[in-house]
Phi, psi and omega in degrees: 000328184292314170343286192266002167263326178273358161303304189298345206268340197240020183261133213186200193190120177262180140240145194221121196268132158204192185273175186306297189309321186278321182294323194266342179267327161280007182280293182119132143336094210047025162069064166262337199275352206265347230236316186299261169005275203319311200292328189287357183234345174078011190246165185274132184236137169244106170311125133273123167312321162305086188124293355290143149239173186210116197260117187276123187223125170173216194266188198257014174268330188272280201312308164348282183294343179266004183243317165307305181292329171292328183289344192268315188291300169319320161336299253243325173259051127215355170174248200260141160288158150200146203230170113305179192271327134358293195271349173267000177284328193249117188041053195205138154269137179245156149249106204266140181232134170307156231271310178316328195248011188292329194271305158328289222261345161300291152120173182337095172050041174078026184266332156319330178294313183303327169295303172286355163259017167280318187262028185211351146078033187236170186237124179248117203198137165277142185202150187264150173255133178281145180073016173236137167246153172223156154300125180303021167251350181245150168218141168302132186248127177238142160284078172237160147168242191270179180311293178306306180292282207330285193316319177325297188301314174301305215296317216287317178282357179269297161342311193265296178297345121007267143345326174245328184259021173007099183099340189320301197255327190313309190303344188280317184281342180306292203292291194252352197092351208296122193233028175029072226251174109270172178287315161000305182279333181303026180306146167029237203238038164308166219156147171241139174245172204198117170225136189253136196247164177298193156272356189276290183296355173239025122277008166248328179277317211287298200114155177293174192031348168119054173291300160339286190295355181270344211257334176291316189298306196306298194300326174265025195040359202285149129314106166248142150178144205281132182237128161064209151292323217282138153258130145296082206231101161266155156162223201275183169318299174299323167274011159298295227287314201287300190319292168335302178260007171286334180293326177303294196311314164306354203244290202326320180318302191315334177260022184122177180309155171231135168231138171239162182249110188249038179309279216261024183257153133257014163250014171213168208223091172263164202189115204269140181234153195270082154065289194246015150247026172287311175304313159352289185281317184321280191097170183304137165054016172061060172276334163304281191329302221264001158287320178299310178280003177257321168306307178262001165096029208225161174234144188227149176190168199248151183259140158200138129018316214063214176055172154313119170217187217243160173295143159275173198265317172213164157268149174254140175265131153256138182237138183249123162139178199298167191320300172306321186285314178282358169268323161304299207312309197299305195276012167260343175278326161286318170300299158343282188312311180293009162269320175293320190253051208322155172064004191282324147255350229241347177319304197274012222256133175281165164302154210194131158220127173269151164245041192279156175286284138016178115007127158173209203208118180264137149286157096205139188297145158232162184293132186314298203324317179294296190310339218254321172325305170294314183316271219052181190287134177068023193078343168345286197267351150300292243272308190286014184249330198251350169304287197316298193278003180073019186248156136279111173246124176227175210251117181241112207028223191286015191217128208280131156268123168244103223243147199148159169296188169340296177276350184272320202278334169304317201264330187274329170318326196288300193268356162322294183313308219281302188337284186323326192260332173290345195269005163249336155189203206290166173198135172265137185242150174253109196256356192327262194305335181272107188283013199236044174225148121244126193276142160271140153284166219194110182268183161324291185288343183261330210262320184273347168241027159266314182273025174261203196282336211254279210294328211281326159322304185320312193274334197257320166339287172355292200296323201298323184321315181253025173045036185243141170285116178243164163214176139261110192253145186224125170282159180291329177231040157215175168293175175277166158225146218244123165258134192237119151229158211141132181308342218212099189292303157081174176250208186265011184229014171294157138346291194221208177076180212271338186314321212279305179321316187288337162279016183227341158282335215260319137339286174312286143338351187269311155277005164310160190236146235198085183213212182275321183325329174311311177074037153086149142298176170111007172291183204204123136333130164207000000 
């Protein structure tokens, strides 16, 4: 509580004034580098037109730091960075890189950094330190953001010189252990483990495209990555100990059949499948499986015993990984099967509404016609029912699973219901009580080209964009109202979330156009 009063007492807005040339190199291509920032300092960022200026607003440590990375990006579009020890004492990894692999590791007009700080949510930059000399063969690679992404990014960029430098960092673990930590970081029981692999077992662990290793990373919340022979798995004690051994367990597959006794575990899940929908589920080169494990984040393989055994009826799947990841895995593997095997789980099974607060899992049978609806193409508006609400929703034979805490499995029932009920007539929402709507305002001429043939395309784009559900609700004594829904309010120049939306209908509508082209009213939201 102290915590957090004295946050709100230091929560406050700053302003920095710069130029037109500096305002457009932090905005970014479609305002992402502005976008970058905001999310890796946690501070809320604004371009004012005025000046131009760029108004920092959040506690005074997320300004800090956010006023720091912009001067590290303005920097960067006229020459040399150079920090103090001041802006590297705080969230920041330095990595010294050799002279040779600096352009290997910027990669093509910076884009390997950009990659990696898109996917690790980190900020990257060569940079001079004041008061530090280096060897004219090295230059500082500097990191900042949280523990984890830092370490991701360090690790990755270590991968690639590696790579151009053959021995640059291994010889160093060879001679000492060295896992290029900083101490800092080295908090409560965080850690790194080190295992050096053949070439057989490390073209089977990286994976094609490095898949293997994401998938080792995801399930196990563990940082994996390959230096060399060396594998590298950072984080707390336990995702060492899990990453370590999911990693066994794949290596073993190379030597024959594997079983694990996945009872008494809680990081794991089995799920017995019937004989002849195993290649099914399998796919060609186990292309099902490693779509499942990549989508939810889990590692899976079918187990056996070994020895002589009699044909069996089904195989057991182990699903590896945090709870939520292993139940989308589970209930799609279950949705599979049950296009071969209608009834094969869902016969004995009742309709089920929980009142657990937590995790848990809602039933309920649906009419095909509603199911083959909510499904849409390709899975489309199951997928967009299940963003927006921050639920896992699957389709298991006629019968909807719905997965989530409390409030997540409530809001996808809500828009399950509403999707179902606009598609036979009007339907009214009471938004009164609810933090997860924004209402658009919405006229007559605006309401007939979101439901023609023109609009009605515009809007599910939107929706996919922004991870949001719309609807239209019309009271019987009122105008309509464009409902924007979704857990995730976001701002209005966020990623995702209904803000965004709402400035991208509002847009939209703004430029409609109002001709034949429209292709009529009478559409329907799916």
């Amino acid at each position: 509580a102290e915590g957090k009063r004295q946050a709100a007492e230091d929560y406050d807005s700053e302003i920095l004034e710069i130029t037109e040339d500096d305002a457009a190199w932090v905005l970014g291509k479609g305002g992402r580098t502005k976008l970058k920032i905001a999310r890796v300092s946690k501070c809320d960022i604004e371009l004012l037109e005025e000046g131009p200026k760029l108004e920092f607003t959040g506690t005074s440590k997320q300004r800090r730091r956010a006023m720091k990375y912009v001067r590290c990006v303005i920097a960067q579009r006229t020459g040399a960075v150079v920090v103090t020890d001041e802006d590297t004492a705080d969230s920041c990894t330095v990595q010294k890189i050799p002279q040779e692999a600096v352009g290997f590791v910027t990669g093509k007009g910076g884009n390997f950094l950009r990659t990696l700080e898109d996917e690790y949510g980190t900020i990257m930059c060569f940079a001079e330190r004041e008061g530090v000399e280096l060897r004219e063969d090295e230059m500082e690679l500097l990191i900042f953001g949280d523990r984890a992404g830092r370490r991701g990014a360090q690790l990755s960029v270590l991968g690639v010189v590696e790579t151009k430098v053959p021995g640059y960092f291994t010889d160093r673990w060879h001679k000492n252990g060295a896992t290029f930590e900083s101490k800092s970081d080295l908090t409560g029981d965080w850690g790194t483990a080190t295992m050096e692999l053949n070439q057989d077992e490390l073209s089977y662990a990286i994976g094609s495209q490095g898949k293997t290793r994401k998938k080792l990373a995801k399930s196990s919340g563990c940082i994996v990555q390959y230096v060399g022979s060396i594998v590298f798995m950072s984080g707390t004690k336990r995702q060492r100990e899990r990453a370590k051994e999911y990693l066994k367990m794949l290596l073993q597959q190379l030597e024959g059949p594997t079983w694990v006794e996945v009872r008494d575990r809680d990081d794991a899940t089995s799920l017995e499948i019937p004989s002849d929908c195993v290649g099914y589920v399998t796919g060609r080169s186990r292309e099902t499986l490693s779509m499942v494990e990549e989508q939810f984040g889990t590692l899976m393989f079918f187990m056996d015993k070994g020895g002589k055994e009699k044909e069996k009826e089904s195989e057991t799947l182990a699903i590896f990984g945090p709870l939520r990841a292993r139940r989308g895995a589970e209930l799609m593997i279950m949705s599979a099967v049950e296009r071969k095997l209608h009834g094969y789980y869902t016969e004995s099974l009742r309709d089920k509404k929980t009142n657990t607060k937590g995790f848990d899992t809602d039933r309920m049978t649906m009419e095909p016609e509603d199911l083959a609806y909510a499904l849409g193409k390709e899975g489309s508006t199951r997928q967009k029912l299940a963003i927006a609400s921050n639920a896992i929703l699957q389709f298991v034979g006629e019968m909807a699973f719905i997965a989530g805490d409390a409030g997540e499995r409530q809001r996808c029932r809500d828009y399950l219901g509403w999707l179902l009920e606009q598609k036979e007539s009007k339907i009214n929402v009471d938004t009164s009580n609810r933090s997860d709507i924004t209402e658009v305002e919405i006229d007559e001429d605006g309401v007939r080209y979101l439901l023609s043939s023109t609009g009605i395309p515009e809007m599910r784009r939107i929706e996919q964009e922004c991870g949001t559900f719309c609807c239209m609700a019309q009271p019987e004594d009122g105008p309509a109202r464009l409902l924007v829904c979704g857990h995730e309010e976001g701002g209005v120049y966020s990623e995702t979330g209904r803000l965004k939306a709402e400035r991208l209908l509002k847009r939209l509508l703004t430029k409609r156009h109002y001709d034949d082209g429209w292709g009529g009213g009478g559409g329907r939201w799916q």
